[in-house]
N, C-alpha and C positions, 0 to 999 in steps of 0.2 A: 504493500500500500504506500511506503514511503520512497520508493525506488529511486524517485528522481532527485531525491537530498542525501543519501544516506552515504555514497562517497564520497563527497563533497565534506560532509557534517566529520565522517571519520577520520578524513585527513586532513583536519581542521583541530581535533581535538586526540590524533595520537602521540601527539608529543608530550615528552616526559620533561616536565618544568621543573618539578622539584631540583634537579640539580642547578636551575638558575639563580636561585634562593639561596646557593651556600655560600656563604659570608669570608671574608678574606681577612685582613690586615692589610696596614698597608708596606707594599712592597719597597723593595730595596730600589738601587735602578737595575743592577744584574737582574733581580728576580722579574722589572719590568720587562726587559728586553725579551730574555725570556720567554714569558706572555705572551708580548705581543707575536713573539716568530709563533708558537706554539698557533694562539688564539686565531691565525690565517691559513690554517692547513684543512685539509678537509679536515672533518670530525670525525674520532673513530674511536674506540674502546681504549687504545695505545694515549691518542691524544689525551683524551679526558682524565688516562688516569694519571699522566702528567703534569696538568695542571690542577688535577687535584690535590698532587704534593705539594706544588707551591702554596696553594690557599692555608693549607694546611701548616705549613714550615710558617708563612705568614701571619697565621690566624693565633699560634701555639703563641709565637715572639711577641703577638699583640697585647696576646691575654696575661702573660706574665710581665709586662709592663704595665700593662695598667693593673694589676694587684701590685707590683713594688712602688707604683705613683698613686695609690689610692686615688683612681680615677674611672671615667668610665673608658671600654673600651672604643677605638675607631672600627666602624663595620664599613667594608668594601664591599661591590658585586659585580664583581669584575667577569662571571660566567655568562650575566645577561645581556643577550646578541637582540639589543632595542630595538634596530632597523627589523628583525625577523618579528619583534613581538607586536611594532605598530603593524606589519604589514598584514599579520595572521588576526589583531584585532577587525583593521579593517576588512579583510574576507569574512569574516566571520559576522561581521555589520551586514555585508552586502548579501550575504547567503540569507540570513534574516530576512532583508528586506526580499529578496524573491520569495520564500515562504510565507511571509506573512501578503502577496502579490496573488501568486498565484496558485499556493495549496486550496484546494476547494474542501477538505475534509477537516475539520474544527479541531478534532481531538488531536489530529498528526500536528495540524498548524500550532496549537496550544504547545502540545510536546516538545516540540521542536525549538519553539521560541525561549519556554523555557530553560531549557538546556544549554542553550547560548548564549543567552542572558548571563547564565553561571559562570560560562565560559569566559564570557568578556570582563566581566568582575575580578575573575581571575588576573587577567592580562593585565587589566587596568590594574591591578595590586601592583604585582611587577613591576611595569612602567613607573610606578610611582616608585617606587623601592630605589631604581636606577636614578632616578629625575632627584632623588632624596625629598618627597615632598610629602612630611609628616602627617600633614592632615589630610589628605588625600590617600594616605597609605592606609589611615585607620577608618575614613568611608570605607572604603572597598574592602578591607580587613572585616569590620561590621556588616557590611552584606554577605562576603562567603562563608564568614563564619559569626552568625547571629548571637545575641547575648543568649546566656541559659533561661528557662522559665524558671517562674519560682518554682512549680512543683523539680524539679532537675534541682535548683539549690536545693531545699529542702532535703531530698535523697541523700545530697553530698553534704550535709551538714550531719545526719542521722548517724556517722559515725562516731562524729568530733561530739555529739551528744551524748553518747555512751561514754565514750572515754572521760570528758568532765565528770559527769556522777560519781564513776569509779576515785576521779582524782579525789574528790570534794569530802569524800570520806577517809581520806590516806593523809597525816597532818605530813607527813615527809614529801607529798608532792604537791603544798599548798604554792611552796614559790612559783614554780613551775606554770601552776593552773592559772594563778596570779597574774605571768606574765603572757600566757594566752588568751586570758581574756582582754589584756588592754589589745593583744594585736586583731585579734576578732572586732575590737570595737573600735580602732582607732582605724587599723589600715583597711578594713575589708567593711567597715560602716555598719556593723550587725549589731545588732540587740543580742547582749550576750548575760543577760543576770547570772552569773554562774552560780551564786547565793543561793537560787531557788532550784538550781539543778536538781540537786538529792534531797527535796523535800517530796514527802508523803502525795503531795498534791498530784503526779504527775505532769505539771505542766511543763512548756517546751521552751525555755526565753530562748534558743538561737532562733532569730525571725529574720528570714531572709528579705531583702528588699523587693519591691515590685519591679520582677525583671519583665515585667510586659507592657507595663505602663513606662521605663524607660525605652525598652523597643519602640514603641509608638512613636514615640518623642524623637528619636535619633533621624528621620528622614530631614525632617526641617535644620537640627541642629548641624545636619553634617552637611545639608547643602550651603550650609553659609560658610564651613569650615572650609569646603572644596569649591570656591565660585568658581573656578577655571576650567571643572570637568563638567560637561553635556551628559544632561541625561542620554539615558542608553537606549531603553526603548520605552 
């Protein structure tokens, strides 16, 4: 039924990206030269895994500078081929726009769209990653990977609730409890009564925040963070 998109769409979306995303240091200028000869060769399993030693040798030297300069680390991405990733957005725009053109069948066209919607969101992260464009990284970060519901916190809170009660009664691991409840409440914003934990009552004080009532919120907040990106479709 979908014949007329389905090669197009698969050779559109069989590339393996994760290897664009891994992060570098920055390099020496030997290790640039390097690169760059490496980085103009075809691509092949030899290649890649060539330059994934430098990243590597680069990324180790970064990380241990910055713990000896108590700093943050510099992140490179030096594996992501821009020119491929704008061009493969825009096919992937344009393969869209003939499906949403000229599929007559709803469900395929639905399908379809949605799919590459994901796809694009994706690329758009990337781009942005390359471009170094924080607030634009974390639109599209929030789109392909959506905050949790509360019921999902809540799940993941059900551990950390067990383990408080147990604490609350053990006076050897009050400092302990002590200090996870300011980070429960200071860093991550939760209602943490630990006091009431191990009382008779049952009741739950870790209360997760409304992660759906922020989702809501986040289309408006992040278009004004990223005014330079177009909606997609």
């Amino acid at each position: 039924m979908d014949w007329r998109w389905i090669g197009r769409f698969r050779k559109l979306s069989a590339n393996s990206t994760t290897w664009w995303l891994t992060w570098a240091g920055p390099f020496t200028e030997e290790e640039q030269r390097e690169w760059d000869h490496l980085f103009g060769l075809p691509f092949d399993e030899g290649i890649r895994e060539q330059l994934g030693r430098l990243m590597k040798t680069s990324r180790e030297r970064e990380l241990n500078a910055a713990l000896s300069e108590q700093r943050q680390p510099r992140l490179y991405y030096p594996a992501i081929p821009i020119e491929r990733v704008r061009s493969e957005i825009n096919d992937l725009l344009q393969l869209a726009e003939d499906i949403r053109t000229l599929e007559p069948d709803v469900i395929v066209r639905r399908l379809y769209l949605g799919a590459i919607e994901e796809d694009v969101d994706y690329l758009r992260l990337i781009e942005a990653t390359y471009e170094r464009k924080t607030k634009c990284f974390w639109q599209y970060n929030q789109r392909v990977f959506p905050l949790p519901s509360s019921e999902d916190m809540h799940d993941a809170l059900t551990h950390i609730k067990a383990l408080l009660r147990r604490g609350f009664t053990q006076s050897s691991t009050r400092e302990i409890r002590l200090q996870l409840q300011e980070i429960i409440s200071s860093r991550f914003h939760l209602a943490s009564d630990v006091e009431q934990v191990g009382t008779a009552t049952g009741s739950t004080p870790l209360t997760a925040p409304s992660c759906a009532s922020q989702t809501q919120a986040e289309p408006e907040r992040t278009e004004n963070r990223c005014a330079d990106s177009q909606a997609l479709f």
